[in-house]
Structures are given as C-alpha cells and as structure tokens.
C-alpha positions in Angstrom: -71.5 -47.5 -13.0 -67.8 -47.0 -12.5 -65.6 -49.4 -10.5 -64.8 -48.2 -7.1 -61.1 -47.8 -6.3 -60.0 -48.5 -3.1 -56.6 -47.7 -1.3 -55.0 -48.2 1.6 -53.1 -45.8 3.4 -49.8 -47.2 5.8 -47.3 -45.7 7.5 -44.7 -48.0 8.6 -41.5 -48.2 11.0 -39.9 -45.1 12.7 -42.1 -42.1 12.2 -39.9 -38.4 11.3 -41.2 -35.4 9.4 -43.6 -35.1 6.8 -46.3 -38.4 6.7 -49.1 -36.7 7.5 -48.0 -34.1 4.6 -47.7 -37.1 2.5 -50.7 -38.8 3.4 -52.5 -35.8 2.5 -50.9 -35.4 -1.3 -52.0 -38.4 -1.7 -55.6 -38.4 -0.9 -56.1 -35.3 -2.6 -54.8 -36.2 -5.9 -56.7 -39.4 -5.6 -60.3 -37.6 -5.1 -59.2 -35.0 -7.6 -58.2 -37.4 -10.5 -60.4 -40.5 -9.8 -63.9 -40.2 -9.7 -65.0 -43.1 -7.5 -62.5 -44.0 -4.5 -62.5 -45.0 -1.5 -59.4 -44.8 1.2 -58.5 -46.6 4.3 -56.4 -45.4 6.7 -54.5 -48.7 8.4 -53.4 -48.2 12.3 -50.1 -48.8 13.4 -48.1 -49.8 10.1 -48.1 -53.1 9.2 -50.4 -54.1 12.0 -53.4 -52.5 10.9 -53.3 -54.7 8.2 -52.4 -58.1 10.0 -55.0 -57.3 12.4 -57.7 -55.9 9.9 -57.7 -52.2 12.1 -58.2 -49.8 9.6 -60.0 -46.8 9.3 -62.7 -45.5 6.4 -61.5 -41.9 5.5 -63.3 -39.1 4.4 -61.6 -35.8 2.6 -62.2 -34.1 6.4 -59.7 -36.8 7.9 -56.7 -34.8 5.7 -57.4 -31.3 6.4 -55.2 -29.3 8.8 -52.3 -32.2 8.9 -50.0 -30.8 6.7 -47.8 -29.2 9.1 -48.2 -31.9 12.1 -45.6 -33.8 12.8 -45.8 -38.0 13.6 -48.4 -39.2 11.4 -52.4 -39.1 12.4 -52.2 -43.3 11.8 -49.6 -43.9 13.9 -46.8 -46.5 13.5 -45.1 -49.7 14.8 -41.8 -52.1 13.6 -42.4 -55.8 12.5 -39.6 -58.1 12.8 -38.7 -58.9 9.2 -36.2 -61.6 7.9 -34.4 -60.3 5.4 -36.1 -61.2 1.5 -37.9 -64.1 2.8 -40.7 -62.9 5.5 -42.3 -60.6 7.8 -43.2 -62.7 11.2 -44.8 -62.2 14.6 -42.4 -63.1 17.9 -43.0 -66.7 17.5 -41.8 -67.3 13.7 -44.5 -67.4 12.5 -45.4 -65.4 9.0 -47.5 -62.6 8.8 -48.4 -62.0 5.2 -51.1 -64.1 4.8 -53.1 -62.3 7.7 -52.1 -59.2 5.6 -53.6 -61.0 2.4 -56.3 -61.9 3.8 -57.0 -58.1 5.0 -56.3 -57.1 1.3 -58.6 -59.0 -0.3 -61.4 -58.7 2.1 -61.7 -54.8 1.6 -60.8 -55.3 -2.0 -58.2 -53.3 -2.1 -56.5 -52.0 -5.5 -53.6 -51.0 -4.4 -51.3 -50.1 -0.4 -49.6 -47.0 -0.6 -46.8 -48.0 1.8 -44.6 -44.8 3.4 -41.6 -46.0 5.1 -37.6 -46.1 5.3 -34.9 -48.7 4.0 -36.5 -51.5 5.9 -40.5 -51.1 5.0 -39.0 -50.7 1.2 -37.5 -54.1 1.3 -40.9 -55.5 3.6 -43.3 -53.9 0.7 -41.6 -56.3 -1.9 -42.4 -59.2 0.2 -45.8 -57.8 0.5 -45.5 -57.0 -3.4 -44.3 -60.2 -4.2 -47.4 -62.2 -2.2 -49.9 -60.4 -4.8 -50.9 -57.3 -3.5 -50.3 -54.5 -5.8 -48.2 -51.7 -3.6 -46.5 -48.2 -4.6 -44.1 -47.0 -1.7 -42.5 -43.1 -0.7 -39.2 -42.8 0.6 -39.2 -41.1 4.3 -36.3 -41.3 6.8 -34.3 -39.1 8.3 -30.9 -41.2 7.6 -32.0 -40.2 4.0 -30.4 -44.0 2.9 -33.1 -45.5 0.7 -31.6 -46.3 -3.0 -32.9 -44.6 -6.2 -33.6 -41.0 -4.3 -31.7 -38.5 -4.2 -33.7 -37.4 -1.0 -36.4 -38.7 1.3 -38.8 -36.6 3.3 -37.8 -36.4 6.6 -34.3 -35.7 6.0 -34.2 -32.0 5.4 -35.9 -31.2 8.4 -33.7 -33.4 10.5 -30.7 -31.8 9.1 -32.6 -29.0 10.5 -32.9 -30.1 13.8 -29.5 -31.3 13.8 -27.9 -28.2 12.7 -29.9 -26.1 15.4 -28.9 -28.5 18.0 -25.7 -27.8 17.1 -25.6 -23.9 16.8 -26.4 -23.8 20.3 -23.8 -26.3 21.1 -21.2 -23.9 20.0 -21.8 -20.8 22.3 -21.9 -23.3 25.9 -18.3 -25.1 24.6 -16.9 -21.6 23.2 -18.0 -20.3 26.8 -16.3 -23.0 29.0 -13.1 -24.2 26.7 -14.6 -27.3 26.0 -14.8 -30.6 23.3 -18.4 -31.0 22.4 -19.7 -34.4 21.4 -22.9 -34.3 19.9 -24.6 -37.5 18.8 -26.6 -37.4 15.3 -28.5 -40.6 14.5 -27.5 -42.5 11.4 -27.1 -45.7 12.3 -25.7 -47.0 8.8 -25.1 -43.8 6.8 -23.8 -40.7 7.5 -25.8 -38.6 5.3 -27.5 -36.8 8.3 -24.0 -35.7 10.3 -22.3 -34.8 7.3 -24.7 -32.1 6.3 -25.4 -30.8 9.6 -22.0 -31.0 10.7 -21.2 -28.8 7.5 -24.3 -26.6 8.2 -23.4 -25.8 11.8 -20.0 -25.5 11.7 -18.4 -28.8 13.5 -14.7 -29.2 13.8 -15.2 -33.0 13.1 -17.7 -35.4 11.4 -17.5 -38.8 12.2 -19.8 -41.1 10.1 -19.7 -44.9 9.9 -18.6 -44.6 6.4 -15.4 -43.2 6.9 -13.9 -45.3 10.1 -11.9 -42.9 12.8 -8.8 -42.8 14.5 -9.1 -40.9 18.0 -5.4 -40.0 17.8 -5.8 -38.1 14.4 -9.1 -36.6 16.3 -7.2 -35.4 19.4 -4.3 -33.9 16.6 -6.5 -32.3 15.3 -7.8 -30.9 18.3 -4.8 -29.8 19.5 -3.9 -28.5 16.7 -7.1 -25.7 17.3 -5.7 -25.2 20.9 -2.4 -23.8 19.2 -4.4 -21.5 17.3 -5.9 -19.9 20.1 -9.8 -21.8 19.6 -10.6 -23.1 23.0 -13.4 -25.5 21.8 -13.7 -28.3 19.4 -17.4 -29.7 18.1 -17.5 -33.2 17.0 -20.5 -34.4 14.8 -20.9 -38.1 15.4 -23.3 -39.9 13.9 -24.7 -43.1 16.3 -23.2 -45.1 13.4 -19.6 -44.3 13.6 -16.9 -46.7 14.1 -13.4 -46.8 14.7 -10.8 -47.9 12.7 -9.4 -50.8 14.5 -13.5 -51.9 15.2 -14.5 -51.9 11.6 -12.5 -54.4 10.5 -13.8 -57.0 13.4 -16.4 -59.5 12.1 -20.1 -58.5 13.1 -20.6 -60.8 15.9 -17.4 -59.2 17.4 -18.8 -55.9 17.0 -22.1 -56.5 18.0 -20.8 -58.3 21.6 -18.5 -55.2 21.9 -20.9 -53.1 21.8 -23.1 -54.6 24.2 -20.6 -55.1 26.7 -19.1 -51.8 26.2 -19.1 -49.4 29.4 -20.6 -46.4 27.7 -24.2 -46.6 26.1 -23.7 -45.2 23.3 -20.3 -44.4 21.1 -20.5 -40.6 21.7 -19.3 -41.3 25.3 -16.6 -43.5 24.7 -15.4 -41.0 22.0 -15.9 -38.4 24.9 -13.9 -40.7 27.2 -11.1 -41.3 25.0 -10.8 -37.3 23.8 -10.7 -36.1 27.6 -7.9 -38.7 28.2 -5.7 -38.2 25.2 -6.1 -34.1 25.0 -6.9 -33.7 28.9 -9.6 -31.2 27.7 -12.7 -30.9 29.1 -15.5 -33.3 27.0 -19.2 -33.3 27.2 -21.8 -35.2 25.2 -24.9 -33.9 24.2 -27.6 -36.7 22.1 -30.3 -35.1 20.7 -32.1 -38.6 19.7 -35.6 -38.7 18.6 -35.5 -34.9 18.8 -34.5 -34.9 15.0 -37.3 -37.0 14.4 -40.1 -34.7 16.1 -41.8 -31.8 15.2 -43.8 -30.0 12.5 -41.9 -30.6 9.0 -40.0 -27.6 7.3 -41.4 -25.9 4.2 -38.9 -28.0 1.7 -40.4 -31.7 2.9 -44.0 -30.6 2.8 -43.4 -29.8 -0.6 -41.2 -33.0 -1.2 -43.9 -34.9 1.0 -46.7 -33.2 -1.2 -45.1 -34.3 -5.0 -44.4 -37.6 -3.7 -48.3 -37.7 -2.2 -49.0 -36.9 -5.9 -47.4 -38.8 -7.8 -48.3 -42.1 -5.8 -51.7 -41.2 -7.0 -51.0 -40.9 -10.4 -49.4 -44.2 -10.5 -52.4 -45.7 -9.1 -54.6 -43.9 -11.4 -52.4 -45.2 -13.9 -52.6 -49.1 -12.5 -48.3 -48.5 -12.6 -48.1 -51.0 -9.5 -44.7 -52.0 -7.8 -42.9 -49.0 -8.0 -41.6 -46.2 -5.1 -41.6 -43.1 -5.7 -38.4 -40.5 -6.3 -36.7 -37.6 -6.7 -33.8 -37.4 -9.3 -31.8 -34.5 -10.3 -35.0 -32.0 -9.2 -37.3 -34.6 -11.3 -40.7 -36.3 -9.5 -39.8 -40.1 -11.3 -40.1 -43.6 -9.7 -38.0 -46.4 -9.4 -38.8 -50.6 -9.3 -39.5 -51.3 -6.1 -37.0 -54.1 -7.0 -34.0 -51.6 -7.4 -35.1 -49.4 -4.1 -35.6 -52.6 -1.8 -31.8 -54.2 -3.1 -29.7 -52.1 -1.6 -29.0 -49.7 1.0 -27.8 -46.1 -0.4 -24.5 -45.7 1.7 -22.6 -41.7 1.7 -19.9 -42.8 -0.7 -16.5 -41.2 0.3 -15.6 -39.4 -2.3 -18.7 -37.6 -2.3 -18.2 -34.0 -3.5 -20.2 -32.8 -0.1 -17.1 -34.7 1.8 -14.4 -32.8 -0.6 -16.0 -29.7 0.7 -16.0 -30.3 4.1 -12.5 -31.5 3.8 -11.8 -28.2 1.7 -12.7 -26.1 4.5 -10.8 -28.1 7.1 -13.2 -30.2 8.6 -11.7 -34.0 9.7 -13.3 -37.1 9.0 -10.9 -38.4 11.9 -8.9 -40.6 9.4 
C-alpha cells in the first residue's frame, strides 16, 4: 500500500483577504494529485501546533469558503526574536513543542500562510527539521520575491472605496481630509489607493514628509478654486526631521506623543499652518475584512495550487510567488532576508508625481 501523506494546514499572524480561498487551493489540488493524504487543519497559527490543537479535515471542511473572509482556522501572533527563536511570554522557546506536534502526527510537510514576519518564523521552523512550503498574504503587500501577495488587491480595494466617499463629505464642507491607510513599513498599500481614488497627497514611510511643502501645496489648490484637499497617509509615514532620529528616539516619541496615531498630528499641524478645516478618518482593520475580490481568489487559488504541487513534488523549503504574471517559488531563504520596501523611484511613484500628486517632500 501507498504511504500516506499528511499536511498541515496554518494560518498565521494578522488575518486579511483570501486564506480561506487559499486553504482551499490547496486541499483540492492535494486530493486531486495525491492519492493517499491526509490534512490537518491547525487552530490559531502557530499555537495549534505548540499546543497539539489541530483539526482532521475532510474535502466537506473546504467547500463554500472561497469567498469568506478571515480564515475558518483562525489566527494568533507569537512573539518571535528575530533569526534566532519563536518564544512564549516568559523566554522560553517554542519550537520544540512545535516538533514535538510534527512528528507525533507524522507530518510530511506545514503549509504555512502568513506575512513578512511568519515568512522569517517558518525558516526557524524550517531550519529545526520540519519540512515547510509558505504563501505570501498581507495587505502591506511587503514580503520579498512577490510581486503581489493575496490580500493586497482587495485592500487596495477597500482603501480606495474608503476614499471615494471621503471626497464628496470634504468637497461638500471645504475641508482637508486625512485618511489613515495601514502600512506600517511600506507604503505599497497608500500609494495605489491614493492613485486609485484620487488623493491630493500620499504620504508613505518611504518617502519622509515636510508639512510645510504639504500645506504649499494645499494652498496652492485653494488658489485654484478646489476647496478640499485628501491626504493618503499610510500609519507608517514619518516626517522628515523624525526619520533621521535613532529608533529608540522614535519609538519614545511616539509613545509620548499627544495624538494616537500620526494621521492626527498631521491633521493638527495642517489646520494650524493652512487654518483650513482638517478631519481624520482611519479605516483600520476595515481593509483587512470582508469577503476577498475576484483577482485574490484567483491569486489565493494558484498559490493554493502550487503549494500542492511542491509537496507532491517533495520541493520543501520554498514560498510560493508570482513574478511578471508567472506562478514560480522562491527559497524560503531569499523571502524570509529581507523586507520588500516601495522603492522611490518606482515607476507607480513617477506617475503619481506625473499627474501632480505630492509625496510631501
């Protein structure tokens, strides 16, 4: 008789668009190219498999979940020390509980799904013995060797709709708009659904800001008869005489700063200097919610796929991609090193400055 296969299924870190769609491509190119396999469905991330609370799945468990939103296994963050270990409150490490969970199922392989942080957490795990393919999902879209993660487009989405509506409350009132895109280290979300809906001016952590070139530019719209600015600002963004602080300076001006979050100091700062009216709207974890649009089920779906076939094909240790419109994958090496950053002379942010949009520097 044929060896069993056995996988397990984890969803790790911030949930967003598309998991369950992936979850599903997955499974269903498993029972349709390998004959006898078994799946496990681990709760919570990561602690499914420290704790051993997992879940046998049958082909039933992935019908009718490629449109839901979340994921059907739920999620949850470990705190992870960056290339040395993944540990519980204390200290103390958590892989070997996660070995120990491996090799009493018998597992062949953990499909891992997760964003910048479970790709560099998978190697660990990878590195400890157990063989692991990952897919790239995040909304921030920053994971190295894609060119896109699920998640992202329908963020952009979200964003961009947020946005619309935005426009006809500021246009009505003569006001400055602030609306608050997450994207804590890359501004891959803002820029594209600042272009998308229209926004006067991205801010992204990439490219740090002045608030005096801001309100120019502001007031430069006044003098052309446009009542109403909107400012895309992605959670990230930082300004220009902040950036160049040490991190420990940053991070105790930030949590000392009167404003909780840097949308309403930007707000603060724009009333003052153009004495225009200046509101704040921060969609949050509203991008991250919902069913997924039609482009990531299909992304979600191919990279589902193609995790299987790399299983099928024992092709361990590598995270699945999209390059130039091409299903590949990448060493989970090369995805886990770095973190893909919006360079600035990106052609999208040539465009946008084409058009007249400021980057508030």
């Amino acid at each position: 008789m044929k060896r069993m296969t056995r996988v397990a299924l984890i969803t790790s870190g911030g949930d967003c668009q598309g998991l369950n769609a992936a979850i599903r491509g997955v499974a269903k190119a498993l029972y349709e190219h390998i004959d006898n396999i078994e799946i496990f469905g681990m709760y919570d991330g990561y602690r499914g498999l420290i704790e051993g609370d997992y879940k046998y799945m049958e082909p039933k468990d992935f019908s009718g979940i490629l449109t839901e939103g979340g994921t059907i296994l739920g999620t949850s963050r470990q705190k992870y020390i960056p290339g040395k270990d993944i540990v519980d409150d204390a200290g103390n490490s958590l892989i070997p509980a996660m070995l120990d969970t491996y090799n009493r199922l018998n597992l062949d392989c953990l499909v891992i799904m997760g964003g910048n942080g479970t790709q560099k957490s998978a190697k660990l795990i990878m590195d400890a013995g157990m063989n692991v393919v990952t897919l790239p999902k995040t909304i921030d879209n920053d994971i190295y060797g894609t060119d896109t993660t699920f998640g992202f487009q329908s963020a952009v989405d979200i964003a961009t709709n947020v946005i619309d509506y935005i426009h006809s409350t500021a246009s009505s009132h003569g006001r400055i708009f602030v609306v608050e895109l997450m994207g804590r280290d890359a501004g891959w979300l803002t820029l594209n659904a600042g272009i998308a809906s229209g926004a006067d001016v991205i801010l992204i952590p990439e490219i740090p800001y002045d608030l005096n070139k801001v309100a120019a530019v502001i007031e430069a719209r006044k003098k052309k008869g446009r009542s109403f600015s909107i400012v895309a600002c992605a959670e990230g963004a930082v300004a220009a005489d902040e950036a160049v602080l040490d991190e420990e300076t940053k991070r105790h001006n930030r949590e000392n700063s009167l404003y909780p979050t840097v949308s309403y100091a930007i707000a603060a700062k724009l009333e003052e200097l153009t004495g225009q009216e200046t509101r704040v709207t921060v969609p949050g974890h509203y991008q991250r919610g919902g069913p997924p649009c039609p482009y990531d089920r299909v992304l979600a779906t191919q990279f589902g796929a193609a995790a299987a076939e790399l299983i099928e094909l024992h092709q361990y240790g590598r995270m699945v991609a999209i390059q130039n419109g091409q299903i590949v994958s990448v060493p989970l090496d090369d995805a886990a090193s770095r973190t893909k950053f919006l360079p600035v002379d990106h052609p999208m942010i040539k465009v946008a400055r084409d058009i007249g949009i400021s980057f508030g520097d």
